[in-house]
Structure formats: C-alpha cells, structure tokens
C-alpha positions in Angstrom: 55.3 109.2 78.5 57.3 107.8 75.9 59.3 104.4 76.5 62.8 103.5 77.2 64.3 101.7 74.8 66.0 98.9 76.7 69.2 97.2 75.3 70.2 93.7 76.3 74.1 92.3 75.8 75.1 88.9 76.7 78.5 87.0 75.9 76.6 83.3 75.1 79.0 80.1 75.0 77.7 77.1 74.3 78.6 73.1 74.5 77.8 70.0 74.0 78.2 67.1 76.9 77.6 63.4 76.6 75.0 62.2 79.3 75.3 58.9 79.0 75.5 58.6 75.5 73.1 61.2 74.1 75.0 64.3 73.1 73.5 67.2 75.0 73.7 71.4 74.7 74.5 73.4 77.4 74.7 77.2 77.6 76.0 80.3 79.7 75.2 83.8 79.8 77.4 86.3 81.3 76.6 89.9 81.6 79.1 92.2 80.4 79.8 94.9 83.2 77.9 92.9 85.9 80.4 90.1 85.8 77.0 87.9 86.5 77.4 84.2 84.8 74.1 82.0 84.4 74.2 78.3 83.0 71.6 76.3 82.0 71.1 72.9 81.4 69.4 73.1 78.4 68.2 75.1 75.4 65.1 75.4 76.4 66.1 76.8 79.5 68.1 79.2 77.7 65.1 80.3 75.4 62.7 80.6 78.7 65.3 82.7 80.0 65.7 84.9 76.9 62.1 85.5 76.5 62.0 85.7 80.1 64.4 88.9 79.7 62.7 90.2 76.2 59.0 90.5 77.8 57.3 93.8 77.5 55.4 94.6 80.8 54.1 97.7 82.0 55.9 97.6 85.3 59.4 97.3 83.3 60.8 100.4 85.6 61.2 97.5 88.7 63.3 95.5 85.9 66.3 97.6 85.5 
C-alpha cells in the first residue's frame, strides 16, 4: 500500500494586541474551501496546532 500524499492550505493572518502593555501575537487560520476560521491566542498555540495537523500516524485515513 503506498501513501497518500496529504496537502495542507491555510490563509494565516496575524496581529499583534496590547494586553496591558506587553505587545502580544495573535493568529487565525482559515481553510480555503471549508470556510472554517480558527484563532488562537498565541504562537504557541498556533505551532501546537500546526504540528498538531502535520503528524504522521498510521490511522491518518480517520483524518481526512
């Protein structure tokens, strides 16, 4: 069985807020098609999320 080859598209915007005087990111990911939008509060959160997405599991077929 040979794999899929999976391909992954995001429009990303990011932003910077003040809270409370410390300049802070924040991000969005929208998936083009599904009209699905996801913010996070954070870069890290973003990154989790990304790598999150990016994982290579045997069970990928329940992923797409």
């Amino acid at each position: 069985m040979t794999k899929e080859v999976r391909y992954l598209a995001y429009l990303l915007r990011l932003w910077q807020v003040d809270d409370r005087g410390e300049m802070i990111w924040r991000a969005s990911v929208e998936m083009p098609g599904a009209g699905e939008r996801r913010g996070f509060a954070s870069l890290d959160d973003l990154f989790e999320f990304l790598a999150v997405q990016t994982e290579l599991e045997d069970d990928q077929d329940d992923c797409t």
